[in-house]
DOKETI-907474 format. One record per residue (C-alpha): residue number from 0; residue in three letters; chain; x, y, z. Coordinates in nm, 4 decimals. Layout:
N
pos, code, unit, X, Y, Z
NUM, ALA, A, X, Y, Z
...
REM end
This chain:
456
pos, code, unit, X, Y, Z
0, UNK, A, 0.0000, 0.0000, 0.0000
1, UNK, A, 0.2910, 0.2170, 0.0406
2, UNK, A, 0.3242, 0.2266, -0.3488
3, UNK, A, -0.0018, 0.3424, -0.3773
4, UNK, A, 0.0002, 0.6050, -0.1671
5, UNK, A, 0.2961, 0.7105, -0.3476
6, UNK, A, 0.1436, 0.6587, -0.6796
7, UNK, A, -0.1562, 0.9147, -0.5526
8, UNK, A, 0.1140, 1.1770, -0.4285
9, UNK, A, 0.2815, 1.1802, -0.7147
10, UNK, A, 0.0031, 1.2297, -0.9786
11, UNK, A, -0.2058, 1.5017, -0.7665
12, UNK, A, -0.1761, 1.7593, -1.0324
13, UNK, A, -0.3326, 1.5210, -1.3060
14, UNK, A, -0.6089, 1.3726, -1.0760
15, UNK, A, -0.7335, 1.7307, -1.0756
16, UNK, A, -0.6942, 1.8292, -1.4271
17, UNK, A, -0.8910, 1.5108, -1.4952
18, UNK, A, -1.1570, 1.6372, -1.2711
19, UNK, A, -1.1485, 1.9741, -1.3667
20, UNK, A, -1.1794, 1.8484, -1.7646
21, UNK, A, -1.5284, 1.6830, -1.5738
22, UNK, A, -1.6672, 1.9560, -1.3797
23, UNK, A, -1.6611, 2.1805, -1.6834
24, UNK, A, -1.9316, 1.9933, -1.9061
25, UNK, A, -2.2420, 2.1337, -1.7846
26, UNK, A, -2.4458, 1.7992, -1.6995
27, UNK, A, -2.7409, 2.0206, -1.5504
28, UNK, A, -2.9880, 1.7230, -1.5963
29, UNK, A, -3.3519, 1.9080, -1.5233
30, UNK, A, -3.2547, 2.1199, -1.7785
31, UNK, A, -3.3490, 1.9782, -2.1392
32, UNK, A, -3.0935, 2.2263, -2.3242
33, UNK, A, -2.8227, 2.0330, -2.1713
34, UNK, A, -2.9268, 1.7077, -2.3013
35, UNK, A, -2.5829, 1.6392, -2.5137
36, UNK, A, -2.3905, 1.7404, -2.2022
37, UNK, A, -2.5300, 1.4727, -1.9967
38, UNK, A, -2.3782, 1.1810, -2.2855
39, UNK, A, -2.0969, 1.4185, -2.3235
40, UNK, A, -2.0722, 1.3641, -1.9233
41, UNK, A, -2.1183, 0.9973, -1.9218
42, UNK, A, -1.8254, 1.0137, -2.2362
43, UNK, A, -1.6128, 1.1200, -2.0126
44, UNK, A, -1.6383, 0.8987, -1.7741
45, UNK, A, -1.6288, 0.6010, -1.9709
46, UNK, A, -1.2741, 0.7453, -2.0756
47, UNK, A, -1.1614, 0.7966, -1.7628
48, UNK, A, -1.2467, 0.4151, -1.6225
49, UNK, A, -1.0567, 0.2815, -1.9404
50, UNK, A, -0.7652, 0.4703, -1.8651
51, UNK, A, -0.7579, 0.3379, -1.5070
52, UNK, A, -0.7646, -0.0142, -1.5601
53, UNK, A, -1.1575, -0.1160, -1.6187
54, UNK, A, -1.1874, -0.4183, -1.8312
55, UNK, A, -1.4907, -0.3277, -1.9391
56, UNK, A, -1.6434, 0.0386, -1.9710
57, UNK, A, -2.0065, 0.0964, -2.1482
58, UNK, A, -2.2185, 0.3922, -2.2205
59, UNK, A, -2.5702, 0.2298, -2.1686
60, UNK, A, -2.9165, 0.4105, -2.2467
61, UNK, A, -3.1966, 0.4989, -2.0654
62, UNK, A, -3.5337, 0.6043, -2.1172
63, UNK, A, -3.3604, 0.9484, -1.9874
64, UNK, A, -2.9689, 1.0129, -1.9078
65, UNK, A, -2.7062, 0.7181, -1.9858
66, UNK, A, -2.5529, 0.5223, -1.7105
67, UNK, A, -2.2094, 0.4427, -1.7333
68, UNK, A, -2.1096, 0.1009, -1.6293
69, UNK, A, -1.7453, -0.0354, -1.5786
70, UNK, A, -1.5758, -0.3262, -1.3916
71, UNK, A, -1.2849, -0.4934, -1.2938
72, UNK, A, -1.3244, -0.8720, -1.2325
73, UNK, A, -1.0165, -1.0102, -1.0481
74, UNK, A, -1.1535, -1.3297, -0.9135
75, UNK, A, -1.5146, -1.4366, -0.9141
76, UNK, A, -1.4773, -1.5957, -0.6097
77, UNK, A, -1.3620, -1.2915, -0.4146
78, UNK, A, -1.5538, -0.9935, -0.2804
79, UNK, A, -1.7853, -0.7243, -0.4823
80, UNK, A, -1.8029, -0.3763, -0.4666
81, UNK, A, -2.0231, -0.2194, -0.6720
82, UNK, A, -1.9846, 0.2102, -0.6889
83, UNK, A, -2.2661, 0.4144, -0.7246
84, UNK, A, -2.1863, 0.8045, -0.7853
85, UNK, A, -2.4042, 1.0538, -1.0444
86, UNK, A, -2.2304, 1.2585, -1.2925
87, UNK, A, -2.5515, 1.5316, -1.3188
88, UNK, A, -2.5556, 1.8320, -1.0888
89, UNK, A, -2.7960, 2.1301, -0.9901
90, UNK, A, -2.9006, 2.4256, -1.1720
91, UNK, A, -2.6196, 2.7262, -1.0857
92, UNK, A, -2.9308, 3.0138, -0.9891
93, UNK, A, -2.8741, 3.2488, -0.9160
94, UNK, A, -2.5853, 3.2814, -1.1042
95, UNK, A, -2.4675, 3.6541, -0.9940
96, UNK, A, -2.4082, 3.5461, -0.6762
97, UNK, A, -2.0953, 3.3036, -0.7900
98, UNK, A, -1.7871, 3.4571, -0.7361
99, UNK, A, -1.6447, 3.2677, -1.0075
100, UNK, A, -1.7775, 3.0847, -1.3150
101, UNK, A, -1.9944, 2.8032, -1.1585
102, UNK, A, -1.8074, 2.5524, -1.5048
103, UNK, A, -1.5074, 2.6818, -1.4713
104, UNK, A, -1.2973, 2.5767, -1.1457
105, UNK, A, -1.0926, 2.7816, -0.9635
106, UNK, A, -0.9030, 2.7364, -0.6954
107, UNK, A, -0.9449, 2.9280, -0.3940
108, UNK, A, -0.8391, 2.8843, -0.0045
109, UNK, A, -0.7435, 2.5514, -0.0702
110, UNK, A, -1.0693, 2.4546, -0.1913
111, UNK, A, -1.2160, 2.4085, -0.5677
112, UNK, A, -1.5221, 2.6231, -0.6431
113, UNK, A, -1.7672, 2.4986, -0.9105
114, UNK, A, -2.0409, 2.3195, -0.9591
115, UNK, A, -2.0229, 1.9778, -0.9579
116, UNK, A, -1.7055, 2.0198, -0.7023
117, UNK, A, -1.8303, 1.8289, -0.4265
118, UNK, A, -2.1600, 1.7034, -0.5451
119, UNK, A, -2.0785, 1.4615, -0.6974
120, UNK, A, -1.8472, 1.4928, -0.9261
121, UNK, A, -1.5489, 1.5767, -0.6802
122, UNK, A, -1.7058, 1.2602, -0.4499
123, UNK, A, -1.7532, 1.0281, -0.7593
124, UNK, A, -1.3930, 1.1103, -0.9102
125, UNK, A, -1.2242, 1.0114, -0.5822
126, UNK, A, -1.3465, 0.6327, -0.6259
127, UNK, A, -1.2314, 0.6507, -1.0041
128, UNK, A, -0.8663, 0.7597, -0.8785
129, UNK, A, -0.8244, 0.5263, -0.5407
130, UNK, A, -0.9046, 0.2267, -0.7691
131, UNK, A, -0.7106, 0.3905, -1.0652
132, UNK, A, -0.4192, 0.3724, -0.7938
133, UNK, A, -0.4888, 0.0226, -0.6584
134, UNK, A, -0.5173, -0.1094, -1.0561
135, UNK, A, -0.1755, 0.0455, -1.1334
136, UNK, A, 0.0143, -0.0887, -0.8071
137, UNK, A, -0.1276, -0.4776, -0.8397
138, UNK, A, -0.2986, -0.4229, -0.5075
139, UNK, A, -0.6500, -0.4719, -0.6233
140, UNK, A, -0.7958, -0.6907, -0.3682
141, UNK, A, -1.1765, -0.6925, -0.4990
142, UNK, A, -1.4066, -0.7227, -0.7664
143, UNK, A, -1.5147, -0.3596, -0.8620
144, UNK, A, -1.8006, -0.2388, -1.0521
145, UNK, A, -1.9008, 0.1184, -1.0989
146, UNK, A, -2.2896, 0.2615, -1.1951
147, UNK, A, -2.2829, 0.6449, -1.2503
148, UNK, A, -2.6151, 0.7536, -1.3245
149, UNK, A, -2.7281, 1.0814, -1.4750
150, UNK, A, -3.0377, 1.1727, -1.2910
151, UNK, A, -2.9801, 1.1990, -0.9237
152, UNK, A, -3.0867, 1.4955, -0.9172
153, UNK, A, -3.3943, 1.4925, -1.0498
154, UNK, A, -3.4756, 1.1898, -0.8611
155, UNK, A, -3.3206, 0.8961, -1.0523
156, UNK, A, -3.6104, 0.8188, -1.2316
157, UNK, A, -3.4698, 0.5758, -1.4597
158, UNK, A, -3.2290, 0.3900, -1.2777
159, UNK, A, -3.5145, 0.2058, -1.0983
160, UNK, A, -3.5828, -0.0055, -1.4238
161, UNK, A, -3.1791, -0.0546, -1.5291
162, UNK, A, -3.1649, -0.1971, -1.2157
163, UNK, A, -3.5034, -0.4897, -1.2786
164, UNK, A, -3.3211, -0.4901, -1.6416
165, UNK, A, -2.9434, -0.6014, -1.5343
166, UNK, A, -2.9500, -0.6951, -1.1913
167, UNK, A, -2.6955, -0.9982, -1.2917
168, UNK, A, -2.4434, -0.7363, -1.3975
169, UNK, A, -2.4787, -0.4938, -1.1365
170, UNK, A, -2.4310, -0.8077, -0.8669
171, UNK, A, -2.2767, -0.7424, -0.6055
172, UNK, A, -2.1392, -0.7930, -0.1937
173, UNK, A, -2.2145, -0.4259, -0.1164
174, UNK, A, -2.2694, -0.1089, -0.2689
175, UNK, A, -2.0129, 0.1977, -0.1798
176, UNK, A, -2.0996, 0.5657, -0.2137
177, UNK, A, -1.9440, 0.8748, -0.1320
178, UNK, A, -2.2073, 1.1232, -0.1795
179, UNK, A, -2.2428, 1.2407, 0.2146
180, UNK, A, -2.0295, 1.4197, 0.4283
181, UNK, A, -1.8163, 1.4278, 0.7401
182, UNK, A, -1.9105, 1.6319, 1.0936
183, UNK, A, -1.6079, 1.8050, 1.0321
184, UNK, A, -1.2964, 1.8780, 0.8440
185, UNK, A, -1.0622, 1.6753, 1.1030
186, UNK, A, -1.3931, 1.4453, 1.2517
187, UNK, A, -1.5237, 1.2098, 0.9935
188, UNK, A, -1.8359, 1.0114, 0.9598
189, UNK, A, -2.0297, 0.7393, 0.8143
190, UNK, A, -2.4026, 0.7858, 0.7327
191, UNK, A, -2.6075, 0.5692, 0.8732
192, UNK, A, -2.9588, 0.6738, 0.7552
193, UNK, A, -3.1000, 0.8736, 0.4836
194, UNK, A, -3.4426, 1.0615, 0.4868
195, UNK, A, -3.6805, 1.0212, 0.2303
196, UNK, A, -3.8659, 1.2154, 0.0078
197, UNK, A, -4.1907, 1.3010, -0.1670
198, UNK, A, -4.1634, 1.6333, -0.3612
199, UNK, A, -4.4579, 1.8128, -0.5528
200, UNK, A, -4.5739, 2.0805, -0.7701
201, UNK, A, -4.9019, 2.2606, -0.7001
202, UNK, A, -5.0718, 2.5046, -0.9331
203, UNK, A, -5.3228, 2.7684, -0.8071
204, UNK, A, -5.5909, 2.8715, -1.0251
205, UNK, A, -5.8476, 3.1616, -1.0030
206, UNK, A, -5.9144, 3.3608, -1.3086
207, UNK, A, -5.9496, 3.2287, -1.6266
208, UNK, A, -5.7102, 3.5433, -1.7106
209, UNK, A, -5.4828, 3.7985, -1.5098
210, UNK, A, -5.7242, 4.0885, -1.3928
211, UNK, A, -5.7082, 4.4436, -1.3194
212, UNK, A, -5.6352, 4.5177, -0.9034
213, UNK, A, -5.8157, 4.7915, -0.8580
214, UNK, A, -6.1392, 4.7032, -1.0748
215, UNK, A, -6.1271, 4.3482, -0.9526
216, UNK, A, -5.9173, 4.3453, -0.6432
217, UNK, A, -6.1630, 4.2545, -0.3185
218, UNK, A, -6.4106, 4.0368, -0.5349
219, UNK, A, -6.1750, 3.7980, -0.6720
220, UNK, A, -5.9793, 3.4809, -0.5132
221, UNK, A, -5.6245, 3.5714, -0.5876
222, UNK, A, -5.4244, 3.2840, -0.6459
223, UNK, A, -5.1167, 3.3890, -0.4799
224, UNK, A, -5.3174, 3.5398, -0.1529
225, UNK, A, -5.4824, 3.1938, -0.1041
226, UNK, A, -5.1777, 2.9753, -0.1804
227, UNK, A, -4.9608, 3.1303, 0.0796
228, UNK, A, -5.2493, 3.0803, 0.3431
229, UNK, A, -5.2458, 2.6963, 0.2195
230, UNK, A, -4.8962, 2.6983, 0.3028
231, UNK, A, -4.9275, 2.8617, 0.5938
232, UNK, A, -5.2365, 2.6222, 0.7138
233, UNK, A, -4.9807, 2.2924, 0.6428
234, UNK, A, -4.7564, 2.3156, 0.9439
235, UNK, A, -4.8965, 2.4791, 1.2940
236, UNK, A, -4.7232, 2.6896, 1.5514
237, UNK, A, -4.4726, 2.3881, 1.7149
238, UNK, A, -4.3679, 2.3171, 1.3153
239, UNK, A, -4.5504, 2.0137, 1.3309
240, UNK, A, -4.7658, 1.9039, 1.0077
241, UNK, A, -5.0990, 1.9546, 1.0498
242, UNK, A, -5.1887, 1.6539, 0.7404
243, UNK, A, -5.3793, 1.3982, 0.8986
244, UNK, A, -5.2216, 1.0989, 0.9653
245, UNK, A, -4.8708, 1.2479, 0.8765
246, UNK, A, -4.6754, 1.1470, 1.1814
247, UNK, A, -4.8520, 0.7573, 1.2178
248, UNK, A, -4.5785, 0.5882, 1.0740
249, UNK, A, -4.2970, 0.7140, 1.1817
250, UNK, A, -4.0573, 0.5170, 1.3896
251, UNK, A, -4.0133, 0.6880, 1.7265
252, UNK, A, -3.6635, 0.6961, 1.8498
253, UNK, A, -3.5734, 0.5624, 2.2001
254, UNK, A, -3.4458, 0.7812, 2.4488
255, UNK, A, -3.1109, 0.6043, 2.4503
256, UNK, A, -3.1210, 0.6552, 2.0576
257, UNK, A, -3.2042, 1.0297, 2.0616
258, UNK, A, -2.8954, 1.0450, 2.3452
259, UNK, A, -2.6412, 0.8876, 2.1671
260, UNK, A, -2.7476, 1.0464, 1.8439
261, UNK, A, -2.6871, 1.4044, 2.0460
262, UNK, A, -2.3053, 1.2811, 2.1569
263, UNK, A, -2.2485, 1.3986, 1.7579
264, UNK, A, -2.0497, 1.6865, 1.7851
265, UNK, A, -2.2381, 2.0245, 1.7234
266, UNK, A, -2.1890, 2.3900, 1.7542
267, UNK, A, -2.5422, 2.5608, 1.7666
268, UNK, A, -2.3499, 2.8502, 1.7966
269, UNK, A, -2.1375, 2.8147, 1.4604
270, UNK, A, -2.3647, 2.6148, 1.3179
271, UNK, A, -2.6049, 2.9949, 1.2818
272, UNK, A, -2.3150, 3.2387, 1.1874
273, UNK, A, -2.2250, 2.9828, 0.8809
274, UNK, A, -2.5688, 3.0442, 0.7516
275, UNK, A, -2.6047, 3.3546, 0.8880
276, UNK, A, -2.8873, 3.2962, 1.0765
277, UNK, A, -2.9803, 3.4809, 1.4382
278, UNK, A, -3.2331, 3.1235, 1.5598
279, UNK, A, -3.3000, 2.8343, 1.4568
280, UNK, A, -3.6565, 2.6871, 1.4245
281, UNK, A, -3.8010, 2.3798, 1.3769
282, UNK, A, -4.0239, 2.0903, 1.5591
283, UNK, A, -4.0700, 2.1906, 1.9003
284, UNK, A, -3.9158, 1.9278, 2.1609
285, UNK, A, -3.6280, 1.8165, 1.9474
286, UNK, A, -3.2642, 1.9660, 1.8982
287, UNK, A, -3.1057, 2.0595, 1.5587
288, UNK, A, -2.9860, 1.6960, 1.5197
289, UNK, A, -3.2835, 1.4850, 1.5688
290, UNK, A, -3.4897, 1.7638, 1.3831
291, UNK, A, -3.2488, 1.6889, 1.0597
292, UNK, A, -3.1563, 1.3163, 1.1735
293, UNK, A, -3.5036, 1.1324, 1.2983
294, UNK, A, -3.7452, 1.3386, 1.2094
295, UNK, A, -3.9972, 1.4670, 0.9089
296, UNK, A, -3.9741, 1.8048, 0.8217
297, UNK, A, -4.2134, 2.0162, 0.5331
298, UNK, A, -4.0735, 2.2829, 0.3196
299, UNK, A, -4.1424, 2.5261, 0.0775
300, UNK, A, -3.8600, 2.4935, -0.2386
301, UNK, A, -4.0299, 2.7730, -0.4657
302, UNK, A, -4.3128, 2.9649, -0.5234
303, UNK, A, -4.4036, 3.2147, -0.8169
304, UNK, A, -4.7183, 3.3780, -0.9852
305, UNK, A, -4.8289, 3.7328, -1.1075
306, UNK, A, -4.6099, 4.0012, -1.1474
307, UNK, A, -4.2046, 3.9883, -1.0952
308, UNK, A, -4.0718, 4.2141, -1.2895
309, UNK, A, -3.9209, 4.5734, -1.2577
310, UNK, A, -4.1546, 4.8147, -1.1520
311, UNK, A, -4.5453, 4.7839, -1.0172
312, UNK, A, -4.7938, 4.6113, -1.2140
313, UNK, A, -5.1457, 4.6452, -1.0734
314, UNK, A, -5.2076, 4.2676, -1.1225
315, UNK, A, -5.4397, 4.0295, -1.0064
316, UNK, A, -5.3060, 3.6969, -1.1102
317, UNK, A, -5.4672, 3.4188, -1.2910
318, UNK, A, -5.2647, 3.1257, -1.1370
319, UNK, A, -4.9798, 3.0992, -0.8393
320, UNK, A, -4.7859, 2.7495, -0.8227
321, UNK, A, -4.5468, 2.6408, -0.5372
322, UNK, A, -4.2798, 2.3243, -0.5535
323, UNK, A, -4.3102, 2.1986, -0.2076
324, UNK, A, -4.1308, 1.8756, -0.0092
325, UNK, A, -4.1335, 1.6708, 0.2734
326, UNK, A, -3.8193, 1.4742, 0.4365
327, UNK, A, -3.9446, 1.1382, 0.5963
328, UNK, A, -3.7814, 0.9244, 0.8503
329, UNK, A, -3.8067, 0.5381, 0.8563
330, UNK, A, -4.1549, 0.3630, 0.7774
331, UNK, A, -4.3088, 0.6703, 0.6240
332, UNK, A, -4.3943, 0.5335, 0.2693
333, UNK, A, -4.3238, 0.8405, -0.0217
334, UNK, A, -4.6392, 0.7092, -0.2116
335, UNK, A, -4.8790, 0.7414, 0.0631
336, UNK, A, -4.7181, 1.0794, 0.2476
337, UNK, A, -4.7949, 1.1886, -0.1659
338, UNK, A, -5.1230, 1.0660, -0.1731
339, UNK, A, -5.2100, 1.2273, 0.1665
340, UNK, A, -5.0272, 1.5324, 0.0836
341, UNK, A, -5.2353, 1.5534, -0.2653
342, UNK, A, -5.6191, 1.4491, -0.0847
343, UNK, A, -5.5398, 1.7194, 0.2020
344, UNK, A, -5.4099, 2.0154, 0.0236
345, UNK, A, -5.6846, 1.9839, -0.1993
346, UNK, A, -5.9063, 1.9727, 0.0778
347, UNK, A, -5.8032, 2.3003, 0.2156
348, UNK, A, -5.8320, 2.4804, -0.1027
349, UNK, A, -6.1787, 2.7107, -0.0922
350, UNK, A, -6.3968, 2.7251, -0.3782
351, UNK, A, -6.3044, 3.0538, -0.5552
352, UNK, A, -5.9709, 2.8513, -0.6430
353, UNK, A, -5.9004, 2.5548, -0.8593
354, UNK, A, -5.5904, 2.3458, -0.7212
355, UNK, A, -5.3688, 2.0833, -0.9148
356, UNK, A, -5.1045, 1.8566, -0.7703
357, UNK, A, -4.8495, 1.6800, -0.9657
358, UNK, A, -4.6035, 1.4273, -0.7998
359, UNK, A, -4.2604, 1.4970, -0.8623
360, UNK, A, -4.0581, 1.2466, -0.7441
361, UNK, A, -3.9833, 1.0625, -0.4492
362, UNK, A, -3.7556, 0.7957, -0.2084
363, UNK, A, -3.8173, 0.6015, 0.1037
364, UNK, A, -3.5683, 0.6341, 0.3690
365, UNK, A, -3.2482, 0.3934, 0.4521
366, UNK, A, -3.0795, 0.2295, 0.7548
367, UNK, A, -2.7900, 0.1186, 0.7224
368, UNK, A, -2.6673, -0.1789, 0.9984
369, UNK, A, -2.3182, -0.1183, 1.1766
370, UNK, A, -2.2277, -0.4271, 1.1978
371, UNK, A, -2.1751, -0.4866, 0.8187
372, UNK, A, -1.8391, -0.6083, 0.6890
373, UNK, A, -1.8657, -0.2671, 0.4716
374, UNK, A, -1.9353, -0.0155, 0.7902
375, UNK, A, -1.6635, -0.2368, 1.0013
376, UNK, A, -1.4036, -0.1896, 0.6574
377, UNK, A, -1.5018, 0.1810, 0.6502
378, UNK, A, -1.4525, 0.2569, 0.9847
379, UNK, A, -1.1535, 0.0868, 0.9647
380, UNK, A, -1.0151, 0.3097, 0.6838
381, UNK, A, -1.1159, 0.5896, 0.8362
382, UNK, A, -0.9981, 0.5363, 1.1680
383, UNK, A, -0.6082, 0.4815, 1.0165
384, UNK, A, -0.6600, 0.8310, 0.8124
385, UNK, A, -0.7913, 1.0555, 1.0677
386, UNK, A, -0.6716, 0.8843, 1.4021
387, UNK, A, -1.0048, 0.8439, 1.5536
388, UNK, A, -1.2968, 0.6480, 1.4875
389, UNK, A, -1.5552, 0.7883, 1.2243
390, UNK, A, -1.9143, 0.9372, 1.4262
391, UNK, A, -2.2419, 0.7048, 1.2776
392, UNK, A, -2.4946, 0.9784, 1.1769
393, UNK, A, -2.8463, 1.0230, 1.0418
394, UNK, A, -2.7980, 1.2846, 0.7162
395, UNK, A, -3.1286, 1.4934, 0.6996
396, UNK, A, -3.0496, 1.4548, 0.2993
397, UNK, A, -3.1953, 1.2337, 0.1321
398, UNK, A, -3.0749, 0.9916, -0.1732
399, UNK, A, -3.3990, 0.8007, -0.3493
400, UNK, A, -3.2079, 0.5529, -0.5246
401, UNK, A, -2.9868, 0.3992, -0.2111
402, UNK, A, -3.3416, 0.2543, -0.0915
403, UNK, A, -3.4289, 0.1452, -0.4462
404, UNK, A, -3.1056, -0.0235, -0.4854
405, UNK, A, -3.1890, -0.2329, -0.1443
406, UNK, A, -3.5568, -0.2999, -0.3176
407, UNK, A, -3.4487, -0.3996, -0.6878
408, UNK, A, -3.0761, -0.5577, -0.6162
409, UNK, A, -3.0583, -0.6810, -0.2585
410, UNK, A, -2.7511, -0.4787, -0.1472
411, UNK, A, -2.7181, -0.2692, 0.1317
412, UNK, A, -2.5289, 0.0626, 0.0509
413, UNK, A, -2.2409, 0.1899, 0.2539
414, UNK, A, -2.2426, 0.6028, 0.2681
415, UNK, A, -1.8703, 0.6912, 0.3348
416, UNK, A, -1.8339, 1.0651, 0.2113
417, UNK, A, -1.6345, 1.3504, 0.2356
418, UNK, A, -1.8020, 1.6358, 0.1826
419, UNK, A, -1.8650, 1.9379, 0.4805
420, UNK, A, -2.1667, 2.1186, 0.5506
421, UNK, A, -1.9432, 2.4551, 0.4299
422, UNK, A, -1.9281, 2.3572, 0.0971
423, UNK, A, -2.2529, 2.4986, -0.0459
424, UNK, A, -2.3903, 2.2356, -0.2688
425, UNK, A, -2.7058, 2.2972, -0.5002
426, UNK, A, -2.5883, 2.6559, -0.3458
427, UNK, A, -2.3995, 2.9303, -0.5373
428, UNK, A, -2.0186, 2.9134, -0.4666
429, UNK, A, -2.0080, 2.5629, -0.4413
430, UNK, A, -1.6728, 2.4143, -0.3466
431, UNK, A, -1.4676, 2.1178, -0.2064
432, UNK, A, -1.1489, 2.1004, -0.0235
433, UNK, A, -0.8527, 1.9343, -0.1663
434, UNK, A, -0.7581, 1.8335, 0.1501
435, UNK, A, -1.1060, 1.6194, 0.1611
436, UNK, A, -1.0267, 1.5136, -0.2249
437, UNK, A, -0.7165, 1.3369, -0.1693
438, UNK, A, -0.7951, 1.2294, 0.1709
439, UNK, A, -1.1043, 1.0545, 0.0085
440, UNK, A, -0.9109, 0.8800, -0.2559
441, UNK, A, -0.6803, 0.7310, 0.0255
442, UNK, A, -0.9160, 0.6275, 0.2194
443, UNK, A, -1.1249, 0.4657, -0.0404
444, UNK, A, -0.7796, 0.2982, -0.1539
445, UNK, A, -0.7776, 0.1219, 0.2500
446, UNK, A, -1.1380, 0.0367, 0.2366
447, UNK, A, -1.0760, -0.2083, -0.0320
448, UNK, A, -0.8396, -0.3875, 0.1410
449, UNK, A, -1.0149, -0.4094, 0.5227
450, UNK, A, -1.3109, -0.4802, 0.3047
451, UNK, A, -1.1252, -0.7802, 0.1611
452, UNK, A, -0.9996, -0.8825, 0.5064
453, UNK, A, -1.3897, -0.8831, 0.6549
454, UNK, A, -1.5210, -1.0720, 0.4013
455, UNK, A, -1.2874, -1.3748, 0.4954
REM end
């Protein structure tokens, strides 16, 4: 291993040309204009798992974005890891509040600014370069597939069926992904449970036109006026959600649980000045962990309607619409929080409004068991990079696919990222520190091997 730590020192400066040659194709995949930069994405990739030793490396449709899938078969009889990571990243808006070109990277503080930097092309390119390393060095000690999907963000709606359609191929012992973070730069972490998801659009319709304020102000539902008192009516005043039903599922945490999750280290303090914040709010009887850890939360992710541009416009608007989300915890289904969400808000709505709600997407949550030959490899790795044993944590974030994956394939996932809560992703100013880079693509290169040795 000494060689391939060696190897990685030594070609530093190329590992993040390579990555920089990556973060500048604009895969924005819920965008349609960038269509050709998602395959031109995928391309890329492909190249890139060639060059590091992958026997195999395919392009493979969709009924959306391409997945790229690559492997490296030592030994059928040994150990699989299969790598999951997503090559498609956010929108940049708004885009006058980068400080730098959100496709171009730059270098800043020791960190790389750009989109894509951490999530997840920085997190992704790490596993590409630790088994890049391994290959070169003959210290491969594992089977190694990779699936990099294009749709992640927009709720890997596709990836679902290549999963039913190749579930041979994508085979595996466990399924590693670095697309999480650590507490802290010098404490790391291994993500033990993911929230899930059910995300919607609703549309608000009044007029069959946009009228006149003053003629028609008074007499009319407006749109806007009674979609911001839906909103309001959907949580009460201890943030709880006021749907029906909403909380009936949801696995309680113990009171041992809720203490040990709260041994995490946490700065309330900090954690408000780096989002410049004066209070925090949330669920009333819970801290700032458990609020983000174990429990649901309901949020407002846009709204629009009427009027926005420079100047007044006496306007009363024909429609308002609002994207809107929940985060679920453990037994709360996405399909029936949706079809709740959908019979209640409706409910709500009075008659001088018309109300549509379409389903975006959605993901159940994930658990992850400690005492997996993955978690007790990771921790392992970990543990010999930062000299102290990685913190288990809930992530309030959720990733749709990792529970799909258990579903379709079987696997458990192991979550072993790198990323900090300071790094701004689907933010402006995005960034990633080199240190966490190349401390990633070490630690990934130890993983394999403790992996190997639990497996025995």
């Amino acid at each position: 291993m000494e060689k391939v730590k060696q190897y990685i020192e030594e070609n530093k400066e190329r590992y993040l040309d390579e990555l920089f040659e990556l973060i500048r194709i604009p895969s924005i995949s819920s965008l349609s204009e960038h269509k050709q930069d998602m395959v031109r994405a995928a391309e890329k990739y492909k190249e890139h798992f060639l060059a590091a030793g992958c026997d195999k490396a395919v392009v493979m449709p969709t009924a959306g974005n391409p997945v790229v899938y690559a492997e490296k078969i030592i030994d059928p009889s040994k150990p699989t890891v299969l790598v999951y990571a997503h090559y498609d990243v956010m929108p940049v808006d708004p885009l006058d509040l980068w400080k730098s070109p959100p496709f171009e990277p730059e270098i800043r503080d020791g960190k790389i600014y750009a989109r894509g930097a951490d999530d997840d092309k920085g997190q992704g390119f790490m596993h590409v370069k630790a088994f890049e390393a391994l290959v070169k060095n003959d210290a491969l000690p594992t089977n190694v597939k990779f699936m990099i999907e294009g749709e992640e963000e927009i709720g890997s709606v596709n990836l679902g069926a290549f999963c039913d359609a190749h579930k041979d191929m994508l085979n595996a012992d466990i399924i590693l992904v670095s697309d999480t973070g650590m507490i802290a730069e010098d404490i790391p972490a291994i993500t033990t449970g993911l929230r899930g998801l059910a995300y919607w659009q609703v549309e608000v319709t009044g007029p069959n036109r946009d009228l006149h304020s003053g003629l028609f102000g008074g007499a009319v539902g407006n749109p806007i006026n009674v979609l911001a008192k839906m909103i309001a009516h959907m949580t009460d005043e201890n943030n709880k959600v006021t749907m029906p039903g909403f909380y009936d599922d949801v696995l309680e945490a113990s009171a041992k649980e809720r203490e040990l999750l709260n041994m995490a280290p946490f700065n309330k303090e900090a954690y408000k000045k780096a989002i410049d914040v004066d209070e925090l709010a949330g669920e009333k009887g819970y801290t700032t962990i458990e609020r983000t850890g174990i429990r649901p939360s309901f949020d407002v992710c846009g709204i629009w309607g009427g009027y926005t541009g420079e100047g007044a416009k006496t306007v009363l608007p024909s429609k308002a619409y609002a994207k809107i989300s929940t985060r679920l915890v453990p037994n709360q289904d996405h399909e029936k929080i949706g079809k709740m969400f959908e019979d209640y808000f409706m409910s709500i709505a009075p008659d001088s409004v018309k109300v549509k709600v379409e389903t975006l997407h959605g993901g159940q949550a994930y658990v992850c068991p400690i005492d997996l030959p993955a978690y007790k490899a990771a921790e392992k790795s970990l543990k010999k990079l930062f000299g102290k044993t990685p913190v288990p944590v809930r992530s309030g974030g959720s990733i749709p696919i990792i529970s799909t994956f258990e579903e379709k394939l079987g696997i458990k996932s192991l979550l072993m990222g790198f990323g900090l809560e300071s790094d701004a992703i689907h933010s402006p100013n995005e960034n990633y520190p080199l240190n966490n880079f190349y401390a990633g693509i070490e630690a990934i290169t130890d993983f394999y091997h403790f992996f190997a040795e639990e497996m025995k």
